[in-house]
C-alpha positions in Angstrom: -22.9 8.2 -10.6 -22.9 10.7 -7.4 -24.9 12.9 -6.6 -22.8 16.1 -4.5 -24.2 19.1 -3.4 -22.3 22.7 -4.8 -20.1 25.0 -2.7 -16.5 26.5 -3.1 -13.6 26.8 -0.8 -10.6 28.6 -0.7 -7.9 26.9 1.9 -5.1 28.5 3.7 -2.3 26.7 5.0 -0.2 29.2 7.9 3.1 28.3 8.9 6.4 29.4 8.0 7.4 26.1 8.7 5.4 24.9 5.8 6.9 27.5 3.4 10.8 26.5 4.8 9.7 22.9 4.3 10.7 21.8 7.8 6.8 20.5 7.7 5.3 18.8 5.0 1.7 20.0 4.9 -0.9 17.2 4.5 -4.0 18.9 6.3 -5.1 20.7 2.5 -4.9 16.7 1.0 -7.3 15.8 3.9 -9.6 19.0 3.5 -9.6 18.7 0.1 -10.0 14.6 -0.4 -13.1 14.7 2.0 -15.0 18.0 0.9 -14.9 16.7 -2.9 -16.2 13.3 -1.2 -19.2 16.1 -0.1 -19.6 17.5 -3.7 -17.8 20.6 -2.5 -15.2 22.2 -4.8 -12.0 23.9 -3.4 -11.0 26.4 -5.8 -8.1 27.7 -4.7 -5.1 26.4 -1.6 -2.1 29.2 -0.7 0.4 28.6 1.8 1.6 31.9 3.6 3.7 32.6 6.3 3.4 33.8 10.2 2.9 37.3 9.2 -0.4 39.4 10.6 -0.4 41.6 7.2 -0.1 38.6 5.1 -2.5 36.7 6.9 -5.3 39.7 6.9 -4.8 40.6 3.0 -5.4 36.9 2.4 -8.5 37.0 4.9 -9.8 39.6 4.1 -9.5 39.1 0.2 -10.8 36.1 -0.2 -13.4 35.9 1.9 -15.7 38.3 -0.4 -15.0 35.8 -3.3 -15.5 32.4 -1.7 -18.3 30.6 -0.1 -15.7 29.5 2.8 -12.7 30.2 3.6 -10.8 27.6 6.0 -7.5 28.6 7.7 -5.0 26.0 9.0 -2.1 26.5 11.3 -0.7 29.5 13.4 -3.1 28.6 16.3 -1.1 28.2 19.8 0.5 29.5 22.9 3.9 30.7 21.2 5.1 34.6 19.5 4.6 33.2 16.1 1.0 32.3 16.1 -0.8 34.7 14.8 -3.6 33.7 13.1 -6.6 34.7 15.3 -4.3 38.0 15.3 -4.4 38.3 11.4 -8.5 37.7 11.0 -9.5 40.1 13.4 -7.6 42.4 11.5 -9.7 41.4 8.1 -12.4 42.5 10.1 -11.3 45.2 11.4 -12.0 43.3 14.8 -10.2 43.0 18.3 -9.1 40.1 20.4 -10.8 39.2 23.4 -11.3 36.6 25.8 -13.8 34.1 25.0 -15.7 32.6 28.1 -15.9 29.1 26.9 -12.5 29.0 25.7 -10.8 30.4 28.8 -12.6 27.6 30.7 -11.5 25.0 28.6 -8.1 26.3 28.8 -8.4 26.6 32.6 -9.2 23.0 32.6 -7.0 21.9 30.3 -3.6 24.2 31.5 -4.8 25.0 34.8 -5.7 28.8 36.6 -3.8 31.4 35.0 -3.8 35.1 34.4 -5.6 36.2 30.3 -1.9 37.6 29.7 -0.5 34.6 30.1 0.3 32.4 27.0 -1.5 29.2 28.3 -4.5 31.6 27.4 -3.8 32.7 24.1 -6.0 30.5 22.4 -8.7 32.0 24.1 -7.7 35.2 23.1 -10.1 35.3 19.6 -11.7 37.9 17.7 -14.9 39.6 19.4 -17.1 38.9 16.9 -16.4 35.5 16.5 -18.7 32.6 17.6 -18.0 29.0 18.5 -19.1 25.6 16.7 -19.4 22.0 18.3 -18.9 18.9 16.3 -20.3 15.7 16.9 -18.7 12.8 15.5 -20.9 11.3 12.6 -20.6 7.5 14.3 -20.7 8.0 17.7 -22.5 11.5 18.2 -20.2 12.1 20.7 -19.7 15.9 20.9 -16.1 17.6 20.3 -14.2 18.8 23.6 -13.1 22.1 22.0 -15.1 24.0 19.6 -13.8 25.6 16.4 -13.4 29.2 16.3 -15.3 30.7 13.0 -16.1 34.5 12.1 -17.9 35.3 8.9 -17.4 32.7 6.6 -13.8 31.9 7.6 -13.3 28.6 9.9 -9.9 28.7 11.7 -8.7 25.1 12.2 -5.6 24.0 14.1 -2.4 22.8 11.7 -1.9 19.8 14.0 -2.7 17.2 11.8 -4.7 14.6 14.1 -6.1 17.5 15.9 -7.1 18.9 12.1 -8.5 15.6 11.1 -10.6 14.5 14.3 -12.3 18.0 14.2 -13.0 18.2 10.3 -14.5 15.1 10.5 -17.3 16.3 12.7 -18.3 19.8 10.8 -18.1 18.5 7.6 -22.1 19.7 7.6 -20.9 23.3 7.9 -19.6 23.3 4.1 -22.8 21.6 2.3 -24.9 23.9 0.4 -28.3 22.6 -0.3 -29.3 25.2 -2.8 -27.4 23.5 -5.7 -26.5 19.7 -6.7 -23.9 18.6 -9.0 -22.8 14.8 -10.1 -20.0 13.6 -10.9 -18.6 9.7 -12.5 -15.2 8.1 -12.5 -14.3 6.1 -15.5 -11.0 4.0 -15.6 -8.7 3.3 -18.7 -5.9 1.2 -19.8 -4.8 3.4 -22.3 -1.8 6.0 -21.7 -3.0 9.6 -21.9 -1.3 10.4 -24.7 -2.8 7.7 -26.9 -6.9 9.0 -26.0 -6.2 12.9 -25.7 -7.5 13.5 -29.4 -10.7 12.0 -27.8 -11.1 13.6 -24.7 -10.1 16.9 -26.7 -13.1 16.3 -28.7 -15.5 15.2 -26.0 -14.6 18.2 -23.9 -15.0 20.8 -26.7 -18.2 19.2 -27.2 -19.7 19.2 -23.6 -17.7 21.9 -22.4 -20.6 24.2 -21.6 -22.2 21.7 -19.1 -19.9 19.7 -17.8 -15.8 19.3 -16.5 -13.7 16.7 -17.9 -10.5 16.0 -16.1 -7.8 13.7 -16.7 -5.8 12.1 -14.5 -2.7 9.4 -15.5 -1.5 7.3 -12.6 1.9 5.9 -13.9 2.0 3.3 -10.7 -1.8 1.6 -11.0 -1.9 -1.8 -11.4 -5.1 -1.8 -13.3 -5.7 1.5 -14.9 -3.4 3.9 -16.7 -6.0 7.0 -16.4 -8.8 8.3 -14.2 -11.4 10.5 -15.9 -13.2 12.4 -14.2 -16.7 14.2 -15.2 -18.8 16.2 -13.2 -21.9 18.7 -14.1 -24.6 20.2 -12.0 -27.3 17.8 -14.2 -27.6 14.5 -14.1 -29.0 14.5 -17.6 -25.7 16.7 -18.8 -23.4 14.2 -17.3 -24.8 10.9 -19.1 -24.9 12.6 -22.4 -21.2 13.5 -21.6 -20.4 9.7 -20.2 -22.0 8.3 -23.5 -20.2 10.4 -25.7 -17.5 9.5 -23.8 -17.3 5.8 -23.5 -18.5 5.3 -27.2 -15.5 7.4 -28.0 -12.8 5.6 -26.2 -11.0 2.3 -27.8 -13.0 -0.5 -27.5 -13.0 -2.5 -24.3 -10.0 0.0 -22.7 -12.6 1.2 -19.9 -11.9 -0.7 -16.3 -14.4 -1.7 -13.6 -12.0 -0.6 -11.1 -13.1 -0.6 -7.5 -11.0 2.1 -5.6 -12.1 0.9 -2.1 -11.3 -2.9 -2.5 -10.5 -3.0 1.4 -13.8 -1.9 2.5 -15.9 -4.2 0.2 -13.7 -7.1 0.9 -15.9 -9.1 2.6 -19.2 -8.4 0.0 -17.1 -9.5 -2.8 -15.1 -12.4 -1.3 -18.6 -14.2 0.2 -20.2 -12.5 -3.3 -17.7 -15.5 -4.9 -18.3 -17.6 -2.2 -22.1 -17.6 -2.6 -22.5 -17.9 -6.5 -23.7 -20.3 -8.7 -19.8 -20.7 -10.7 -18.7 -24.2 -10.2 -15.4 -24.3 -11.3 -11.9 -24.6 -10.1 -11.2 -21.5 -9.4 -14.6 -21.0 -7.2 -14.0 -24.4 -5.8 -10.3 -23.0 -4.1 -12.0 -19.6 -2.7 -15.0 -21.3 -1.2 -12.7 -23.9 0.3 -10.5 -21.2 1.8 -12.9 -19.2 3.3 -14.5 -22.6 5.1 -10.9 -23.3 6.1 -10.7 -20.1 7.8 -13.8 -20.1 9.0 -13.3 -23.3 11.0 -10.1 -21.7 12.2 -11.5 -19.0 13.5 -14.4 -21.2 15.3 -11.6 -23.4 16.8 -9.2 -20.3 18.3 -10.4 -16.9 17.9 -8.4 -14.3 16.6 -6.2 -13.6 19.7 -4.6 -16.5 19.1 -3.8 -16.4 15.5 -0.6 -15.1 13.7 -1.4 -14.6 10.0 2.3 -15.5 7.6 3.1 -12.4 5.6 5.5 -11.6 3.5 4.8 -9.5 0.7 4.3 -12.1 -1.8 1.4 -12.7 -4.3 0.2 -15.6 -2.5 0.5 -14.1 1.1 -1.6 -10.9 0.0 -4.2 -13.3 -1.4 -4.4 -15.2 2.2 -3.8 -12.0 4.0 -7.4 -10.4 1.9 -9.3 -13.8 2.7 -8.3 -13.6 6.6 -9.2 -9.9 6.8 -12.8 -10.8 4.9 -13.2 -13.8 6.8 -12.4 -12.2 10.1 -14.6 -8.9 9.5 -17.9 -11.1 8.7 -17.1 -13.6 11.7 -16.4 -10.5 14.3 -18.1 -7.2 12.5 -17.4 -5.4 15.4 -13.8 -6.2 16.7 -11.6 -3.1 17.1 -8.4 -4.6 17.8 -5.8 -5.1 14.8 -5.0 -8.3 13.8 -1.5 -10.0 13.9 0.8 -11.1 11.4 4.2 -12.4 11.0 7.0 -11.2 8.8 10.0 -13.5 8.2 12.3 -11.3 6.5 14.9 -12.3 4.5 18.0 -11.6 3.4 18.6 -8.6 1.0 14.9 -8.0 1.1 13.6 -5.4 -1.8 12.6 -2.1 -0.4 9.3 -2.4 -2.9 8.1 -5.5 -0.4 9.1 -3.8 2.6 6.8 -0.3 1.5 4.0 -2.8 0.6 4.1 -4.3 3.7 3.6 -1.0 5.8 1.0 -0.4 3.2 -0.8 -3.7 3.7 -0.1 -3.3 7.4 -2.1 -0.1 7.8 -4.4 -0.5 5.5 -5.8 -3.6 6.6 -5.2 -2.9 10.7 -2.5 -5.7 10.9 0.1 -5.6 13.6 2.8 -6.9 12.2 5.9 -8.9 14.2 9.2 -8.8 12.1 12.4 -11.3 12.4 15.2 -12.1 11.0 17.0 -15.5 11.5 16.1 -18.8 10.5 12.6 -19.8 10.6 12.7 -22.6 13.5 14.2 -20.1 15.3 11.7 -17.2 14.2 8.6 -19.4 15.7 10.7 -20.3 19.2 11.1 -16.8 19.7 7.8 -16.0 18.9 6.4 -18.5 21.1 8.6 -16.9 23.7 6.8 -13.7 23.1 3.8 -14.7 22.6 3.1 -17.1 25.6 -0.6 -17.8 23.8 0.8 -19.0 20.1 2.4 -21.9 21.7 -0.9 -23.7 21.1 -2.1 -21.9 18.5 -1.7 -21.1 14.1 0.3 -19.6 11.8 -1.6 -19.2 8.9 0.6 -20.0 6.1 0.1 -20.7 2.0 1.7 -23.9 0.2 4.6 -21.9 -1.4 5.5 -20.9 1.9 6.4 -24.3 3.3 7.4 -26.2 0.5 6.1 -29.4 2.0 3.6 -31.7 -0.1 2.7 -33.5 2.9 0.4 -31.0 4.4 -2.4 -31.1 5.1 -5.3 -27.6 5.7 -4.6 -28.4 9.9 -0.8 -29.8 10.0 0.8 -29.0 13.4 5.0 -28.6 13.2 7.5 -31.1 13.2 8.3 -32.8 16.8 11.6 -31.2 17.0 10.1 -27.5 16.2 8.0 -25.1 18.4 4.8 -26.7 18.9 2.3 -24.5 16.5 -0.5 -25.3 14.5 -0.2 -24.6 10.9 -3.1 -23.7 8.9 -2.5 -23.8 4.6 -5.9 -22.4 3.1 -4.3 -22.2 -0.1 -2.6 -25.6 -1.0 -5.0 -26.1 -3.8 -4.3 -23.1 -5.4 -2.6 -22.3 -8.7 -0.6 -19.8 -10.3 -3.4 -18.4 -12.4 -6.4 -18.3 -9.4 -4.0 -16.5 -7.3 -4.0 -14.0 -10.4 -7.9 -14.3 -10.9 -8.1 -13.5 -7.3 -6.2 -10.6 -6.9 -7.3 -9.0 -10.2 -10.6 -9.2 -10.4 -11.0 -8.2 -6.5 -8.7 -5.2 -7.9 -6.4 -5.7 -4.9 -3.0 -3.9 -4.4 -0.3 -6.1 -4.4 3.7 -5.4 -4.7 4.9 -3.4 -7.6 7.5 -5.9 -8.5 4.7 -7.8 -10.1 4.0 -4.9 -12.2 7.9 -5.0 -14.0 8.5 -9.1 -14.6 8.9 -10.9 -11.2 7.3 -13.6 -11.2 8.4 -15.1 -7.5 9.7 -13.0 -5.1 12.9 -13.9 -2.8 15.5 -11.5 -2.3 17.6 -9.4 -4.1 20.2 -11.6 -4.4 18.0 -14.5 -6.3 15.0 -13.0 -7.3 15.3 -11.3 -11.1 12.6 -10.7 -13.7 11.1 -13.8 -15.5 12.4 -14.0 -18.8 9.8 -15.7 -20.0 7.9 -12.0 -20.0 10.5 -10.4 -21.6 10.5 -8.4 -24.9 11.5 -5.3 -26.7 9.1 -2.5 -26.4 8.7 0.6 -29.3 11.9 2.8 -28.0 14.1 -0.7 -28.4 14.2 -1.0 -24.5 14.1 -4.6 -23.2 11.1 -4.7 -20.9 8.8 -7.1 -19.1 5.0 -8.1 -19.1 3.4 -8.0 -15.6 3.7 -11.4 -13.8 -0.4 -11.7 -14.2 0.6 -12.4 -17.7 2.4 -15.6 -17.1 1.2 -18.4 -19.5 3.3 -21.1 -18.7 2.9 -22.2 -14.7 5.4 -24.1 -14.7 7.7 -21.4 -15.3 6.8 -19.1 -12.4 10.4 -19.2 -10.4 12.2 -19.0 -13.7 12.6 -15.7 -12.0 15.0 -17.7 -9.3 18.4 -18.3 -8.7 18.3 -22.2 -7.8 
């Protein structure tokens, strides 16, 4: 359960760039993803042109009906920015030069006259005032101040600019008069299959709390996100038990949402209990395998194997745990290699960006024959010639390795580190699934082991026919047989 303070927002997004879709607008996602994060409910988002009327009707309108208002976009030097134009118009207000703001733009364009363009974003309505943020880790204070008047806040449309400021004045749209909680539950069941239930549930608790439900059609662990929220916390658990004795029996998920961020808790959490079994045995080994690693060279000089694979995202999750609770504080991004082959699906190559960014992996991409990959990396990377790859079993396909295994004479002298040669099929599963880690989609639709498009096909030991006569495929996490994991495989 969390507990969120009560406040509503109307958002407008000014650009007729926006409404031409030249730009995609992504600053109402960030305004809206972290304000509900404070409790704080946006009620309503419009997108409106470069055009002072417009922009004062919609100022001046909805300011009377909402606790905030927050503009973004039309802020600048150029003919078509009009935005400080538009409010002062709400408000029956007139531009004028701020003092702080024509300093900073002094300092930041150099001397120039108040008619000149360079000085038009100091040109802001007279009754406005000026607000510093200070960033919530740091407490370093903002540069330039946001202009606000009333209860309107005019932020820039720049994205980053959007984002780094937002993050700072997040304070500004708390309201401490009035609570409300809210809880996420997770289900396996298809909307459709649960909506006589939530029908019921709602019509029931209606009067005290929202029910919202929310199918996600590409999850790999849930098929719907209900969410409830009520301004009593007593209100909300009646709703939740009503709720959860409702649904099917064992359809609700324990789905962590943030798996990234409490990697290294629940990695050392299976590290640290009292399980002895095989598939403790393998994680525990890992993570002392790249422990040692990381004693012995540090992360500069290692290059982490990645290539989209079930097996790869496993090792690339251990490293990233095992790195964070070794260096807590390291800002630089980790490095990974990507041997790309042939044909390669375009599902891997999204969930490698995805992986990349997520995670804070720099990732070095080539395309020929392996022996020749690592001689031109060593060739980049002047450092690597005495240093790891970090590599999984199924990678080399050699049954001679060893967890420390440097290359063959006749190959570019690297050490080879293989934290997962012990591991199976099924604990690569356990891993992954009950960490709730994203891995590649293909998973999701029947491959089992992933090469390229030219040999790689669903396992057709998951196949079957499905209610509509269509011949589909159980996830690969479904796998009985081991043995037949590359059935998938052209040989």
């Amino acid at each position: 359960i969390e507990r969120h303070l009560g406040s509503f927002v109307k958002i407008t997004v000014i650009g007729d760039e926006i409404l031409k879709g030249q730009t995609e607008d992504t600053n109402s996602h960030f305004i809206c993803k972290h304000l509900f994060s404070l409790g704080v409910k946006v009620k309503k988002i419009s997108v409106i042109g470069d055009d002072l009327d417009t922009i004062a009707r919609e100022v001046s309108l909805f300011s009377k009906s909402f606790t905030h208002v927050i503009t973004t976009g039309g802020i600048g030097p150029t003919h078509d920015d009009k935005t400080f134009e538009g409010i002062a118009k709400a408000f029956d207000d007139v531009l004028e030069p701020n003092p702080v703001l024509v300093e900073l733009c002094k300092e930041y364009f150099g001397p120039a006259s108040l008619d000149s363009p360079k000085m038009k974003l100091a040109m802001v309505p007279k009754s406005a005032t000026t607000v510093y943020g200070y960033h919530p880790e740091t407490g370093q204070k903002n540069k330039f101040p946001l202009v606000t008047i009333k209860n309107v806040y005019i932020f820039p449309g720049v994205p980053q600019l959007l984002e780094r400021s937002f993050i700072t004045l997040e304070h500004l749209f708390k309201n401490p008069s009035k609570d409300f909680y809210t809880r996420e539950i997770y289900v396996d069941k298809d909307e459709v299959s649960i909506a006589d239930i939530l029908n019921t549930v709602d019509s029931k608790h209606n009067n005290t709390v929202i029910l919202g439900s929310y199918p996600d059609f590409n999850n790999s662990y849930y098929k719907v996100k209900l969410v409830l929220e009520s301004e009593t916390k007593k209100d909300l658990d009646d709703a939740c038990q009503t709720l959860t004795e409702s649904l099917p029996k064992d359809c609700i998920v324990e789905y962590d949402k943030s798996p990234i961020h409490h990697a290294v808790d629940k990695v050392y959490g299976v590290v640290n209990s009292c399980e002895r079994c095989e598939y403790t045995k393998n994680v525990r080994e890992a993570v002392k395998i790249l422990e040692e690693c990381l004693d012995k060279y540090g992360l500069d000089d290692l290059c982490v194997g990645f290539n989209g694979g079930k097996d790869c995202t496993v090792l690339l999750h251990l490293f990233y745990s095992v790195a964070k609770k070794k260096f807590p504080v390291h800002k630089d991004k980790y490095k990974a290699l990507y041997i790309k082959s042939k044909s390669v699906f375009p599902e891997v190559e999204k969930f490698i960006q995805i992986s990349r960014d997520k995670l804070q992996f720099f990732v070095q991409s080539f395309s020929f024959l392996v022996q020749a990959q690592l001689s031109l990396l060593s060739l980049l990377n002047p450092k690597f010639q005495v240093s790891t790859t970090i590599t999984t079993s199924n990678e080399t396909n050699e049954s001679h390795l060893e967890s420390f295994s440097m290359t063959d004479a006749d190959w570019p002298q690297f050490m080879r580190v293989n934290p997962l040669l012990n591991w199976s099929y099924k604990h690569i599963w356990q891993f992954l699934r009950s960490l709730n880690i994203p891995y590649c989609s293909l998973y999701d639709r029947g491959y089992t082991s992933l090469g390229s498009m030219n040999n790689t096909h669903p396992n057709p030991h998951l196949q079957y026919i499905d209610d509509r006569g269509i011949l589909s495929y159980h996830p690969a996490h479904t796998l009985v047989n081991e043995n037949s994991e590359r059935h998938g495989r052209n040989t």
